[in-house]
N, CA, C and O atoms as a CHARMM CRD file, in Angstrom:
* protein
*
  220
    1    1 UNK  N     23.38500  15.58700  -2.07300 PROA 1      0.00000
    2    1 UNK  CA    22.33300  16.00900  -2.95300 PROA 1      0.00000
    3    1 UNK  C     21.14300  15.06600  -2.76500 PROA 1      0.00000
    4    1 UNK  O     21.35200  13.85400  -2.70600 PROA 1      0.00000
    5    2 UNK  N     19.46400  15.73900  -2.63100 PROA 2      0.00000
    6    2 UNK  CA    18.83100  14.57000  -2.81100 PROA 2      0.00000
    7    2 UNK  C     18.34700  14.49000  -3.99300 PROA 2      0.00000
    8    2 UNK  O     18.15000  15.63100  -4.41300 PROA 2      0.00000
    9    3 UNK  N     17.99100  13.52300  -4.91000 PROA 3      0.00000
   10    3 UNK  CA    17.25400  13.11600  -5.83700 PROA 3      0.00000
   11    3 UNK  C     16.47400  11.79500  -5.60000 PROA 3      0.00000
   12    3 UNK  O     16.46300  10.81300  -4.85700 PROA 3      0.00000
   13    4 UNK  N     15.61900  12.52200  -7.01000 PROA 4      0.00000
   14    4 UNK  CA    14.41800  11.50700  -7.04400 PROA 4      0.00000
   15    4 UNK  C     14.59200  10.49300  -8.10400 PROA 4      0.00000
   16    4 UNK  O     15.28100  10.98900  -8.99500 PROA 4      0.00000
   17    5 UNK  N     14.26300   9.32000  -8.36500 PROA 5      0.00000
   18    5 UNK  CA    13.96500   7.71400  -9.11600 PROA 5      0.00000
   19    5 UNK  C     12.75700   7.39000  -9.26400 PROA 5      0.00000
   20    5 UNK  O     12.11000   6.62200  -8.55300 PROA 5      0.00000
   21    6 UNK  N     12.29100   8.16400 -10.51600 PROA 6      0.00000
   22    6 UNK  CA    11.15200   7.80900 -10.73000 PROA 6      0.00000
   23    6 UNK  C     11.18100   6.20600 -11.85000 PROA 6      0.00000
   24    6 UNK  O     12.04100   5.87900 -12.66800 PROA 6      0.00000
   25    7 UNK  N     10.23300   5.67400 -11.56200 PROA 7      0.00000
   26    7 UNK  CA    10.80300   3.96300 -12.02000 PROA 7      0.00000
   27    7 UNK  C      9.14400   3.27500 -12.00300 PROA 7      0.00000
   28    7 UNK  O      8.23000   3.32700 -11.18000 PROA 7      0.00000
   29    8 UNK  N      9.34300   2.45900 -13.70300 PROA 8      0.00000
   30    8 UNK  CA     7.59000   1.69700 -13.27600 PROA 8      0.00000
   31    8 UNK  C      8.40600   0.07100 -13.58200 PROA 8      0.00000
   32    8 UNK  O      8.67000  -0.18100 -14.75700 PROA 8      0.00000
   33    9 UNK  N      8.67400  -0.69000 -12.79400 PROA 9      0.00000
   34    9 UNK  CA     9.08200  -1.85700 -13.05200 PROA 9      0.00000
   35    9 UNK  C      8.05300  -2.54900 -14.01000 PROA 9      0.00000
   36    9 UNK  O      6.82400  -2.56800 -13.94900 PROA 9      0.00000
   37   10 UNK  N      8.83700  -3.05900 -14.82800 PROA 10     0.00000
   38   10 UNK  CA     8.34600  -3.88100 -15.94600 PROA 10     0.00000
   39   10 UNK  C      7.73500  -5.44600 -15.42100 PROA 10     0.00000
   40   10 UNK  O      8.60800  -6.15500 -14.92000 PROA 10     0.00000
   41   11 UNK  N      6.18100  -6.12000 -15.49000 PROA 11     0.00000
   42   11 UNK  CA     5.64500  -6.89600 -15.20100 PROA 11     0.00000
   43   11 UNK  C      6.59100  -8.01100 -14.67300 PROA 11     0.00000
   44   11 UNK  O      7.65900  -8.28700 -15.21800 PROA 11     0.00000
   45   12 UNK  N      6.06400  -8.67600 -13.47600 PROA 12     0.00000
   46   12 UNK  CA     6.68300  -9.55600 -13.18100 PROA 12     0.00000
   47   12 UNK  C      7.09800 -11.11200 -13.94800 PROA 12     0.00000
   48   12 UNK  O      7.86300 -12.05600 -13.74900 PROA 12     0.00000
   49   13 UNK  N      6.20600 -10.74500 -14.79500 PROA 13     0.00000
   50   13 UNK  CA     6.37000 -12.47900 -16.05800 PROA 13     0.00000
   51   13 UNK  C      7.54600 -12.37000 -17.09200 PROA 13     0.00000
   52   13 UNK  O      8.11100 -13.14100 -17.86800 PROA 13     0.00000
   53   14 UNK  N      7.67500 -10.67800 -16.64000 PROA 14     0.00000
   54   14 UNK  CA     9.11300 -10.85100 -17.97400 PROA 14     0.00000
   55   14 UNK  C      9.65300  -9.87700 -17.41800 PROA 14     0.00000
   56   14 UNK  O      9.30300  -8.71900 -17.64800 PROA 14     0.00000
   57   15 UNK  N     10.61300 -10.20600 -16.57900 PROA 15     0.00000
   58   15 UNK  CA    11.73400  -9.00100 -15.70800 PROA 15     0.00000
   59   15 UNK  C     12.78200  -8.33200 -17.17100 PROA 15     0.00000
   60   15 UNK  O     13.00100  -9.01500 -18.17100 PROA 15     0.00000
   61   16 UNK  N     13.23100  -7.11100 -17.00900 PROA 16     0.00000
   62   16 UNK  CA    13.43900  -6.01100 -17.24600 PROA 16     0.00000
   63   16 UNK  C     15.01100  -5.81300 -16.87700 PROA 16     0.00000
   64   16 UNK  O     15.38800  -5.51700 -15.74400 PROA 16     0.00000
   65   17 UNK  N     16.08500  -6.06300 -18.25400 PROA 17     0.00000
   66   17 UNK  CA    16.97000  -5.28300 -17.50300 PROA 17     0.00000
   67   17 UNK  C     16.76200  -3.99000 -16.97200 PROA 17     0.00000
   68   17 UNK  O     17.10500  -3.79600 -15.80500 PROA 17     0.00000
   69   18 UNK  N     16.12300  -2.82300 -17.80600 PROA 18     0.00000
   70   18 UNK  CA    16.23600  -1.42400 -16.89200 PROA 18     0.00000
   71   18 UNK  C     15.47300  -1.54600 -15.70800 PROA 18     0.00000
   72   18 UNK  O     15.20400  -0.46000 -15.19500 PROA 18     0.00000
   73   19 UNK  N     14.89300  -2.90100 -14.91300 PROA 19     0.00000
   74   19 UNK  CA    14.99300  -2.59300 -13.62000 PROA 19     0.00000
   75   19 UNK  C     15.89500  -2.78000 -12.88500 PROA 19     0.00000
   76   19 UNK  O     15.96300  -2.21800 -11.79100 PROA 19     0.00000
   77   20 UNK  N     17.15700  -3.96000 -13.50800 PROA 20     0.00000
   78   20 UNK  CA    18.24200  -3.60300 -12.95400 PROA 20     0.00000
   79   20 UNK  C     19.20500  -2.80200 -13.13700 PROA 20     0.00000
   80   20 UNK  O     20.28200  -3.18800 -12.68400 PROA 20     0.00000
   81   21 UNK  N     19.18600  -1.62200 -13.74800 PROA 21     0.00000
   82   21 UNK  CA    19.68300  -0.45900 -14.37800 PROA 21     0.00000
   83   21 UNK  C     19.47600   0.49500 -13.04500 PROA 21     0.00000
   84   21 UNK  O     20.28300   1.09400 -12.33400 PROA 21     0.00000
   85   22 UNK  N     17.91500   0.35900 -13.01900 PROA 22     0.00000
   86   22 UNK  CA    17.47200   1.60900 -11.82000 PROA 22     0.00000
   87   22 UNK  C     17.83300   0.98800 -10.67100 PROA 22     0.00000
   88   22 UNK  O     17.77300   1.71300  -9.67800 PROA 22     0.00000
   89   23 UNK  N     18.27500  -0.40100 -10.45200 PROA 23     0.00000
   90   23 UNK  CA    18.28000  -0.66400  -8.72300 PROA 23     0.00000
   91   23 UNK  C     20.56200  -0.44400  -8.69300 PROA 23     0.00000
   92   23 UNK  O     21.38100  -0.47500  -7.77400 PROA 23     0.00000
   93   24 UNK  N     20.65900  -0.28700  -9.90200 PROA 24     0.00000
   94   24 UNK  CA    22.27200  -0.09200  -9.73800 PROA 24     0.00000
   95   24 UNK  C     22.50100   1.07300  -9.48600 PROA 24     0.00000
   96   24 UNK  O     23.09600   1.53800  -8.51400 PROA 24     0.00000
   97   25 UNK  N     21.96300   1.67600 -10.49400 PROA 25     0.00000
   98   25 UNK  CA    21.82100   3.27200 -10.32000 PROA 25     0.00000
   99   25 UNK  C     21.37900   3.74900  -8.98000 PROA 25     0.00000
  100   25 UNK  O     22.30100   4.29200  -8.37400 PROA 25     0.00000
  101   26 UNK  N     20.36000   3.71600  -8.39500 PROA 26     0.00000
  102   26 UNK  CA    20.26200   3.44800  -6.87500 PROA 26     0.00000
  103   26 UNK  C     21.51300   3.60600  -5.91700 PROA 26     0.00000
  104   26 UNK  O     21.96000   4.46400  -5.15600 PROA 26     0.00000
  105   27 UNK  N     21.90400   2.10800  -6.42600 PROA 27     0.00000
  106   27 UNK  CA    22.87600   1.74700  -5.55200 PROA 27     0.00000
  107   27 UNK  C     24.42000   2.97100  -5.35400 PROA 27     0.00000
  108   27 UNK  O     25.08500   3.39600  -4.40800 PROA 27     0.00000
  109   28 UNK  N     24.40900   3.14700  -6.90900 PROA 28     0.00000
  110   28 UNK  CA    25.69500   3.76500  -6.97500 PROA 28     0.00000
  111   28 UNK  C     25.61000   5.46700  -6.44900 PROA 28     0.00000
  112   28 UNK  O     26.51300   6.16200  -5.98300 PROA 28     0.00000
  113   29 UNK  N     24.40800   5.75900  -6.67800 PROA 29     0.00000
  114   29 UNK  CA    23.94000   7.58700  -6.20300 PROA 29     0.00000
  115   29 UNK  C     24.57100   7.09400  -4.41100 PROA 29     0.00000
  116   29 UNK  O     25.40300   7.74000  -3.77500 PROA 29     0.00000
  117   30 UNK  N     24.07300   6.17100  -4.07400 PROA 30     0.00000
  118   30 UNK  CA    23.55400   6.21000  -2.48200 PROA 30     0.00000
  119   30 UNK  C     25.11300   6.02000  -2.20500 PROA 30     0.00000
  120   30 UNK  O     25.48800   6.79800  -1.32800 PROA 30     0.00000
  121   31 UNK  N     25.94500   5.35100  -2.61500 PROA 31     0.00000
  122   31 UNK  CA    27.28100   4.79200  -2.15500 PROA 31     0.00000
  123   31 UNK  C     28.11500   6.26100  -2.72400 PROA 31     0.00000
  124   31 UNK  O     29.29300   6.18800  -2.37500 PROA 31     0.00000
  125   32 UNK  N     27.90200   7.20800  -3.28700 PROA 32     0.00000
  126   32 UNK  CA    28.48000   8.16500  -3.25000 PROA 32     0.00000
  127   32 UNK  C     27.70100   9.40300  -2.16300 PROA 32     0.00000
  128   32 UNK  O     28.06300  10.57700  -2.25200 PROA 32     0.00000
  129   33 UNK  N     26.92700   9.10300  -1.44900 PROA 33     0.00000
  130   33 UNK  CA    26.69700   9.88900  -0.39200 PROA 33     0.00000
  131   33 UNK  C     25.18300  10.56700  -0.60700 PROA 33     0.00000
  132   33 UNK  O     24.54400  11.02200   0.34100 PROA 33     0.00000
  133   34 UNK  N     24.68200  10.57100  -2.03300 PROA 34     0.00000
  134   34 UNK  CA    23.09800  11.19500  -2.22700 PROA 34     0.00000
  135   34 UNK  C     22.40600  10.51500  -1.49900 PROA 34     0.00000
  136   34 UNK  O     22.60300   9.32000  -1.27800 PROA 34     0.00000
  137   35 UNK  N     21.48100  11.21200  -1.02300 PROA 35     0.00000
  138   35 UNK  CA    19.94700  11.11700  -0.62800 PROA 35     0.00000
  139   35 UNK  C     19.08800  10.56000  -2.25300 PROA 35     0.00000
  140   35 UNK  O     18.63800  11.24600  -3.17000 PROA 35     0.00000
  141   36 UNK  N     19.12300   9.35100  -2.10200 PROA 36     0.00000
  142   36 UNK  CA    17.75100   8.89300  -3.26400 PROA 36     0.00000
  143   36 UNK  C     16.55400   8.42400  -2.43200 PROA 36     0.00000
  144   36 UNK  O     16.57400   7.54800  -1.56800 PROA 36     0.00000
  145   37 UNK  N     15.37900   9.24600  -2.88900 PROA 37     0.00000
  146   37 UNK  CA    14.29000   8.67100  -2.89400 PROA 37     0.00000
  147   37 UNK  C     13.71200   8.28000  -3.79600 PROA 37     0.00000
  148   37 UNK  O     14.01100   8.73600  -4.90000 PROA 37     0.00000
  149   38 UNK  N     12.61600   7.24600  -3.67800 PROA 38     0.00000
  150   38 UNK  CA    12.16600   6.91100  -5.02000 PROA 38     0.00000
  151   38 UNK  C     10.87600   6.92900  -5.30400 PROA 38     0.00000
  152   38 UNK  O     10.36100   6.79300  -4.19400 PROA 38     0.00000
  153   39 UNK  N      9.77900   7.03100  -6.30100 PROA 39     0.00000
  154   39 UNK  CA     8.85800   6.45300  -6.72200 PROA 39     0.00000
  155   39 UNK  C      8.31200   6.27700  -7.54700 PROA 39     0.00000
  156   39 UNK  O      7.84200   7.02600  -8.40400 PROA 39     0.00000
  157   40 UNK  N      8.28100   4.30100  -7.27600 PROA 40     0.00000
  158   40 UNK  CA     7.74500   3.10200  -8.29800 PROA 40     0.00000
  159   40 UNK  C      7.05100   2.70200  -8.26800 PROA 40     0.00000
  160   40 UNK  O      6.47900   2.74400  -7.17800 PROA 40     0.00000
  161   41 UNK  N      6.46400   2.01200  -9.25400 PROA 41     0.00000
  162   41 UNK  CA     5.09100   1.37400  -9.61800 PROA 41     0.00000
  163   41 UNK  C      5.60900   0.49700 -10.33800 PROA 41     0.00000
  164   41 UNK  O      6.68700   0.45700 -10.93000 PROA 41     0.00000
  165   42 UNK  N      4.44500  -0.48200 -10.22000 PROA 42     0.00000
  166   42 UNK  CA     4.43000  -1.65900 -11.15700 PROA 42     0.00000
  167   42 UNK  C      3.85900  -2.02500 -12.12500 PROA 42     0.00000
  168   42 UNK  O      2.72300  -2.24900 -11.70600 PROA 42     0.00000
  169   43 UNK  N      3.88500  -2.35100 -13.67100 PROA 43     0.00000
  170   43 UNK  CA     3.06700  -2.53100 -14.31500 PROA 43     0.00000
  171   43 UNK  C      2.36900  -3.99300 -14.17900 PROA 43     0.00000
  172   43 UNK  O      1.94700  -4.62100 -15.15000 PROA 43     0.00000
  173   44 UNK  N      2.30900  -4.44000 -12.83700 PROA 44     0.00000
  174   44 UNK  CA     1.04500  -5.39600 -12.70200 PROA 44     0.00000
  175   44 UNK  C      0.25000  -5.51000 -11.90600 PROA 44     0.00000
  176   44 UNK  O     -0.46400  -6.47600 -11.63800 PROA 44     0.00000
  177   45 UNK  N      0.36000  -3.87800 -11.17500 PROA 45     0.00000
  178   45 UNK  CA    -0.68600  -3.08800 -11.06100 PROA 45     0.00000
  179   45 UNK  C     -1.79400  -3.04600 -12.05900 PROA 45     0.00000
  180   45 UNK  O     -2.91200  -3.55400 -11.96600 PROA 45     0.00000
  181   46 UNK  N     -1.32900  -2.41600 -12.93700 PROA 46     0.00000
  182   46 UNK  CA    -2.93800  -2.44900 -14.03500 PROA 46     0.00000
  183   46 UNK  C     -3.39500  -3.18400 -14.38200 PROA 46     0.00000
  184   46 UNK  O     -4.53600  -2.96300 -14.78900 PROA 46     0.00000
  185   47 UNK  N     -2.91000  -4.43300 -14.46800 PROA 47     0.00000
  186   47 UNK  CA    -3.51400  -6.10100 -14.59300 PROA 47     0.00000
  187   47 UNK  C     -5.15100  -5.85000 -13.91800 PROA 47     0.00000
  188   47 UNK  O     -6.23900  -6.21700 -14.36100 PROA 47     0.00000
  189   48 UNK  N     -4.85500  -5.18800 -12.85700 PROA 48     0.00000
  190   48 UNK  CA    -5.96200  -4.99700 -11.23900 PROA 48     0.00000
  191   48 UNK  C     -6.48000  -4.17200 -12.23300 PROA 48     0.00000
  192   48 UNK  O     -7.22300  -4.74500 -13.03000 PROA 48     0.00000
  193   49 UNK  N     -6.25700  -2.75900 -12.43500 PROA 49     0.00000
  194   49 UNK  CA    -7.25700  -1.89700 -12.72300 PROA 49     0.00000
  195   49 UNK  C     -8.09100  -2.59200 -13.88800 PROA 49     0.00000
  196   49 UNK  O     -7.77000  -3.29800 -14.84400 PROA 49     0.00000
  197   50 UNK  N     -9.95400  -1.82000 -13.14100 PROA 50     0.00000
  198   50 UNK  CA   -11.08300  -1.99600 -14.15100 PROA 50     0.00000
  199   50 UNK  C    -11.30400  -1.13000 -14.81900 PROA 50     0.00000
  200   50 UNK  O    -11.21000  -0.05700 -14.22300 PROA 50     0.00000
  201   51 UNK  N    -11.77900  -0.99800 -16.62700 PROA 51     0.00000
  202   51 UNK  CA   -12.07200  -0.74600 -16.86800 PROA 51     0.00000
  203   51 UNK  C    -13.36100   0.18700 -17.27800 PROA 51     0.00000
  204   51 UNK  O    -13.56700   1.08500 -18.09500 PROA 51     0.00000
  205   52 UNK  N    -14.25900  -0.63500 -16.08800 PROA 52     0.00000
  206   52 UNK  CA   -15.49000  -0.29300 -15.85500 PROA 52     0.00000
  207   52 UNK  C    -15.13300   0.78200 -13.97400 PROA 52     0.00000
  208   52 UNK  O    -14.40600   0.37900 -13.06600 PROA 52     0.00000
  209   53 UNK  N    -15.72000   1.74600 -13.98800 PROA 53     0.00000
  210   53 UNK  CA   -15.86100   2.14400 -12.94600 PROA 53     0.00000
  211   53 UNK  C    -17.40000   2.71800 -12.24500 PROA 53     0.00000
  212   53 UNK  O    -18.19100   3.48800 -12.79100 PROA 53     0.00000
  213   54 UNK  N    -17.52000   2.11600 -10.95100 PROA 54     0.00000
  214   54 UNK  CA   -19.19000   2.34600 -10.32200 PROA 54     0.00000
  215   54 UNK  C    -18.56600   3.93200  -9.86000 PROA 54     0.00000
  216   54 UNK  O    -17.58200   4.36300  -9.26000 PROA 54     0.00000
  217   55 UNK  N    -19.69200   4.44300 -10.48600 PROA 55     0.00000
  218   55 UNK  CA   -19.93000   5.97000  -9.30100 PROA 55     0.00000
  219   55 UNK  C    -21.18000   6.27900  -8.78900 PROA 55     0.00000
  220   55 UNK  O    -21.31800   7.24700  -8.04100 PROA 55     0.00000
């Protein structure tokens, strides 16, 4: 089966058990034979994003 892992890891200054929830979970889909793909983001990403935008 494939499935998807959609996942926004929680800032790097204060790690997140449910990111190690989603990297077990991961683990355990894939070791039973699924196709996981994933896509994550980070919330320190938006640290970056401006508020102000030039157009």
């Amino acid at each position: 089966m494939r499935i998807l892992l959609v996942h926004n890891h929680y800032g790097s200054s204060a790690p997140s058990g449910e990111n190690r929830v989603f990297e077990a979970e991961r683990a355990l889909l894939r070791s039973r034979g699924h196709e996981v793909l994933e896509f994550t983001r980070h919330s320190d990403e938006i640290r970056r994003w401006s508020l102000h935008h030039d157009q």
